[in-house]
N, C-alpha and C positions, 0 to 999 in steps of 0.2 A: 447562569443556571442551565444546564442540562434537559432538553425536554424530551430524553428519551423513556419510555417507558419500561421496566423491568420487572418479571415477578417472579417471587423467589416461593419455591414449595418445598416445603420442611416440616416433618413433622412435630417440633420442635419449637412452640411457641417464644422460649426464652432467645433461640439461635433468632429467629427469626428477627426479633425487635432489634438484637443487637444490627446484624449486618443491614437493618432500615436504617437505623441512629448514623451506622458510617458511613452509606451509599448517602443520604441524606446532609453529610454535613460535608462532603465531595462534591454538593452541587448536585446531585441526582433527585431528584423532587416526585416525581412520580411513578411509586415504587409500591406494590401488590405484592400482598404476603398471602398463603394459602398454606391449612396444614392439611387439607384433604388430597390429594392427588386426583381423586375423582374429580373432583369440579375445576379442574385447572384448562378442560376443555370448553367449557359452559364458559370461562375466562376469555379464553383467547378468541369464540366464535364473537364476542360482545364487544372485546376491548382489542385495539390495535397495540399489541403487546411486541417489544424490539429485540428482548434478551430473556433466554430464561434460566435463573439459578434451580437449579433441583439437587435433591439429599438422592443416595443411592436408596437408602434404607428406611424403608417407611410399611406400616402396617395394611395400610389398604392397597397399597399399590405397590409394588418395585419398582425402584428407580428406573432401572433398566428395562423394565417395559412400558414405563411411561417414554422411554425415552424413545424407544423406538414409535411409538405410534405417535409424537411428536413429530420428528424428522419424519414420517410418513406422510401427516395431514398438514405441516406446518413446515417443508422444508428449510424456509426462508428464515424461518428465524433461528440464531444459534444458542444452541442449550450447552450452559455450563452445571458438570457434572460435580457434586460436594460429596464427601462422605466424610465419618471420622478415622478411618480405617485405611491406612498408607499401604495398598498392596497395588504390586505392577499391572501381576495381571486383570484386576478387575479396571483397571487404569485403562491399558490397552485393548478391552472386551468395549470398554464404554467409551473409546475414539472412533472402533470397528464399526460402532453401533451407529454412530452420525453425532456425538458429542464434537462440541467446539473444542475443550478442553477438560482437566480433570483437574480439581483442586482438594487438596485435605482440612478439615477442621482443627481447631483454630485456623482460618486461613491468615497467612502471610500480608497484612494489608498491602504492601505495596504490591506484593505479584498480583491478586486480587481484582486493586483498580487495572494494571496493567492488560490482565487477561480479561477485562470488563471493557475496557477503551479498544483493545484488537478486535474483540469481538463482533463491538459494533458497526468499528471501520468495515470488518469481514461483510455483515448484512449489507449495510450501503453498500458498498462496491457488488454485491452479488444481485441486489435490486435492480443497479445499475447498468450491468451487466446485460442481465436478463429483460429490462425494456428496449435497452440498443437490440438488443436480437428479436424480439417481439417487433419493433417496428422496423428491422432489415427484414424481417421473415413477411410483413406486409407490403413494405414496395416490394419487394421480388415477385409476390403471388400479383401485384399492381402489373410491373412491367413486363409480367410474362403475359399477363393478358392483354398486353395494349401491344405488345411484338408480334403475338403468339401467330399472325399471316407472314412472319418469316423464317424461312427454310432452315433451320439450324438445332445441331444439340453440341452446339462449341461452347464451351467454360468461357473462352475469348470472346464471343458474341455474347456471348449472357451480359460480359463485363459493359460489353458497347450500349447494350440494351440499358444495365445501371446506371451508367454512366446519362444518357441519353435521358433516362425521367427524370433523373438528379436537375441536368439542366434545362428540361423544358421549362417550367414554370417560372423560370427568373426571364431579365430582362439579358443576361451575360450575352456579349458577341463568343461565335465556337469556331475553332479551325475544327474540319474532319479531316483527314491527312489518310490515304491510303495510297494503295497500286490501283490502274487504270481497272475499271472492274469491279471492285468489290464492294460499290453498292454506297457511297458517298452521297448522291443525290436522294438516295430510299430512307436514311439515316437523318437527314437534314429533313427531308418532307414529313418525316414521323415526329419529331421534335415541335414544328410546329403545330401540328396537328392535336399535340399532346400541350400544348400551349393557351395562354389565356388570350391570344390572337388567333386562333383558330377558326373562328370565324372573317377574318380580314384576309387580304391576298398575300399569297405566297411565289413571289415573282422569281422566276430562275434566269438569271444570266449567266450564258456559258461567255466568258470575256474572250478565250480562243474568238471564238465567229466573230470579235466586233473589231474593225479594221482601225490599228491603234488612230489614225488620226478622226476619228470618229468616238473613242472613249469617251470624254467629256460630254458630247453635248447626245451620246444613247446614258449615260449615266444618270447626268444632273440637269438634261434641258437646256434648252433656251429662251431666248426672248426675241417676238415679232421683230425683223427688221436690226437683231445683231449681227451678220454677215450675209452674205450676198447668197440669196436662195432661199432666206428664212422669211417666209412670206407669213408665217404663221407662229405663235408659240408653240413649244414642244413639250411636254411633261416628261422626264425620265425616268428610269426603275427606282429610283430611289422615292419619287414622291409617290408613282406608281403604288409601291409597296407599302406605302404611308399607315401606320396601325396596324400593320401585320409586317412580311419577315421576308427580306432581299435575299436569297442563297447565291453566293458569286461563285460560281465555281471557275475553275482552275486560274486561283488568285494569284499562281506565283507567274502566270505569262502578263499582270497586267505591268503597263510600261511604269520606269522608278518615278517617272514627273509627274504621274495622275497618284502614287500613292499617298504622298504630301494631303492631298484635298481630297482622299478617302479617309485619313487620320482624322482630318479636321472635322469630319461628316460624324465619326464614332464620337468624339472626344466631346463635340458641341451640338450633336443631332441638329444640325441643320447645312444645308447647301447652297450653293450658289449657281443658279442658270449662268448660262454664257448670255452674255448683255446686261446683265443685271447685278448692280451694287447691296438690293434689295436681298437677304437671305430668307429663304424657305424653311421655315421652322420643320421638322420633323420626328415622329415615334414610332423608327423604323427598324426592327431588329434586324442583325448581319447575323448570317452560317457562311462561312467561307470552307471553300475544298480547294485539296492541291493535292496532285503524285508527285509532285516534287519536294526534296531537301531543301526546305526553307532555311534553316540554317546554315548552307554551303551557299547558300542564293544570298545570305548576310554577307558571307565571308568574301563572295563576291565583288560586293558591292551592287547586285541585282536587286535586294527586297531590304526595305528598311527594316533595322530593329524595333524601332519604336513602334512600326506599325503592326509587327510581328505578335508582339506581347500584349499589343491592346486587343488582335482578333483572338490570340491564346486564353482569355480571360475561361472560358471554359473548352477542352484540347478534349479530340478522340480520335485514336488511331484504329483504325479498322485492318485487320487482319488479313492476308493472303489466303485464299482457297486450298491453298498445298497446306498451312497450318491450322486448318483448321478439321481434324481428325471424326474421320466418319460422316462430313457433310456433303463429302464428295457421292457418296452411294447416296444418301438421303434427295439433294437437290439430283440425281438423275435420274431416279426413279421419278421427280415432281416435275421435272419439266418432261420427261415421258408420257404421264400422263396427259399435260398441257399439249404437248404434240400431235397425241391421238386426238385431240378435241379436234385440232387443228386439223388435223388431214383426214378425216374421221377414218381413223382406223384404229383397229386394235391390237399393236404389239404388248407381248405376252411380257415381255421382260428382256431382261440382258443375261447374256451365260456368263459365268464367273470370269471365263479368258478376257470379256470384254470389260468385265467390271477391274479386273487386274488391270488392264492397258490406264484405264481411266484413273484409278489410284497410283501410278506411278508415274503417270506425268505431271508437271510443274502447274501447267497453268498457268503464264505468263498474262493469259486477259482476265485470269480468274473470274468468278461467278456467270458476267456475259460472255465468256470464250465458252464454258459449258454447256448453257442454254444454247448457242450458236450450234457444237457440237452434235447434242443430241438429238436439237431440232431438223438437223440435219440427216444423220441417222435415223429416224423416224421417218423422213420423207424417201428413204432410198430403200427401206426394210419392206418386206413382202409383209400383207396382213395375215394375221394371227400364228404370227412366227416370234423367235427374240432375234432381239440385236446379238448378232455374232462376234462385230468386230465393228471396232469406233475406227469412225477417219479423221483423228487429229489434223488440225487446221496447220498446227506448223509438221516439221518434222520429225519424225517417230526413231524410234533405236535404229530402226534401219536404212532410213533417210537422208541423206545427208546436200546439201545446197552445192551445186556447182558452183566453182567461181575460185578466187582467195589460192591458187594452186602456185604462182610464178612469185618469182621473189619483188615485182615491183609492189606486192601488194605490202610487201613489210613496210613499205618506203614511202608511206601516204601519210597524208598529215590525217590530225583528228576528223577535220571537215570534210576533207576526201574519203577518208574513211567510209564516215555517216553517212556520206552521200552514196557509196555505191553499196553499202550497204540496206539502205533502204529501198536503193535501184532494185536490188536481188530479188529481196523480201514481196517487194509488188511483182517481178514474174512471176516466182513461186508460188505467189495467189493469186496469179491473171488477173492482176488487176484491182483485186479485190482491196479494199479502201479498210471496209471492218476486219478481215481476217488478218492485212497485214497488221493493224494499227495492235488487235490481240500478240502479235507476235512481237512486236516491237516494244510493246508494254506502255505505250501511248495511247491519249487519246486519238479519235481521228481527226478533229479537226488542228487539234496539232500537227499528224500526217496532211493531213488538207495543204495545212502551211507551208512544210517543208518542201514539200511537195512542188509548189507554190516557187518557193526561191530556188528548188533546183533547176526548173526548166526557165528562169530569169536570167540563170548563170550561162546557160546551153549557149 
């Protein structure tokens, strides 16, 4: 049986009974007949009505203008247009009009049922439709207000922002995956925050700082008196973070032999201390970050797949500052202000040449190379003046790096390469640790390292 409901208005008591008798023996069971047009409203405010057959040609009313203030007050439901009178154009006047269809009398039964069955499909899917957009149209106005303290009117961050309330509320482990910069740790801390562990600890481990033979036991702990110097038990981030949510950042430097017993940590939420047989239950969500191609780090043989797909469970790519249009004016006008707080002064603004310089560079450290930038500018700008001219941290169209001039530079392996390449890079910033690390498109404690095993080689 059919439990949709349909009411047919005709003025036309005999038509009427008939096409009940054959919607009826179709399976259509609950079926409202009316010969008044007027009261076909007084109908529909009372009755949750799904289809409506209507006559063109009726005394009290016209079809035609019942139909319209139908599809006016009642978009949602589709009105089939009857008449006895086979002409196009009153056909095509009453599709214009917001008719589903037009059919003539005697109708054709099987076109009939056919255009009675499309009909309905038509409503469902249009219900259908129109809740999915009703509740996209509410998390949007959700996660614009739970964003709305970050700096952007990028379509691309909006996506992040979506994306990001999508998966807070579950239990899902998340890769964020960006360039050095663009705010991977802000994205992660928001997540939880927007989480039903919100109240629990949100522990950050940067795995760069921790000195690979040290992994395991700043990870997972120990136990009193497991090797020489453990005077005491140790608790690690992982139980640390116990009922709230562990962020590893830059997961693709952790060594391939610890990622084995971080699988095993997602797959069976629990760990094992060094010293102990005994495992530590835990209900601890993972966000993991990386600037690195996890997938060329498989191809590798640097970063398991298995463990790839298990942190994938929910993936956000965060966007570069060069593609994200118009956020470059927006964030340096906000960190302009931030600046004056900071030095208390009051620059007025930036002149357009300066805003040009700034829109045409890449931004290699994106979002923190800009802040870095302006705050900078800010502190060397005379007060209640504008910024004239930005001092980009790498170099500008008319800058160019000494060095790379002779041909034995062509003849260097990869690693020689990197290495005096990154030699450069730190004269070029005196030294400077954050500006090169912007330039080089690293983090810095990854520069830290390198750093680290050039002067090991010396």
């Amino acid at each position: 049986m059919n439990t949709n409901s349909i009411l047919i208005v005709d003025d036309e008591s005999s038509y009427l009974d008939l096409l009940k008798g054959l919607l009826n023996d179709e399976g259509y069971k609950d079926i409202i007949t009316e010969t008044n047009p007027l009261k076909v409203f007084d109908i529909l405010d009372s009755r949750n009505i799904d289809l409506v057959l209507c006559d063109i040609y009726m005394p009290e009313m016209d079809g035609m203008e019942l139909l319209e203030k139908l599809t006016e007050k009642f978009p949602h439901i589709p009105v089939i247009m009857v008449t006895a009178v086979n002409d196009v154009k009153t056909a095509l006047k009453a599709i214009d009009r917001g008719a589903y269809e037009f059919i003539t009398k005697p109708p054709d039964i099987d076109r009939l049922f056919l255009t009675i069955n499309r009909a309905l499909e038509h409503r469902l899917l249009s219900l259908e439709r129109d809740t999915l957009r009703e509740i996209r149209e509410l998390h949007r106005k959700k996660w614009k207000k739970d964003f709305a303290d970050i700096v952007t009117e990028s379509p691309l961050m909006h996506k992040v922002f979506e994306l990001a309330a999508i998966f807070a509320p579950t239990n899902e482990t998340i890769l964020i995956t960006g360039e050095t910069g663009t705010g991977k740790d802000l994205i992660a801390k928001k997540i939880h925050n927007l989480s039903p562990r919100s109240s629990k600890p949100f522990v950050v481990v940067n795995l760069v700082s921790i000195t690979p033979t040290l992994f395991e036991s700043e990870l997972f702990g120990y136990e009193k008196g497991s090797f020489t110097g453990a005077s005491n038990e140790k608790i690690g981030y992982f139980e640390s973070a116990n009922g709230g949510t562990i962020f590893l950042d830059e997961i693709g430097e952790m060594p391939k032999e610890l990622q084995g017993k971080l699988l095993r940590a997602i797959q069976y939420n629990e760990i094992y201390r060094i010293g102990s047989s005994k495992p530590v239950k835990l209900n601890t969500r993972i966000i993991a970050a990386t600037n690195k191609d996890l997938m060329e780090a498989i191809n590798k043989n640097e970063f398991r797949a298995d463990l790839y797909y298990r942190l994938t469970r929910g993936f956000i790519n965060l966007p570069p500052l060069r593609k994200r249009n118009g956020d470059i004016r927006l964030l340096a006008n906000y960190f302009l202000t931030a600046g004056n707080l900071i030095y208390n002064k009051n620059i007025m603004g930036f002149t357009e040449k300066a805003l040009a310089e700034l829109n045409s560079y890449p931004f290699p450290g994106n979002v923190r190379e800009l802040e870095n930038i302006i705050l900078n500018c800010v502190a060397k700008t005379k007060d209640k003046t504008f910024i004239e001219k930005v001092n980009l941290l790498p170099f500008s169209a008319n800058e160019k790096l000494s060095g790379y001039k002779n041909e034995e530079d062509l003849l260097l392996t990869i690693d020689e390469a990197v290495k005096k390449h990154i030699i450069k890079i730190m004269e070029y910033t005196n030294q400077n640790i954050q500006k090169a690390a912007a330039i080089l498109g690293i983090s810095e404690r990854t520069l830290q390292r390198r750093l680290q095993e050039i002067r090991k080689k010396k």
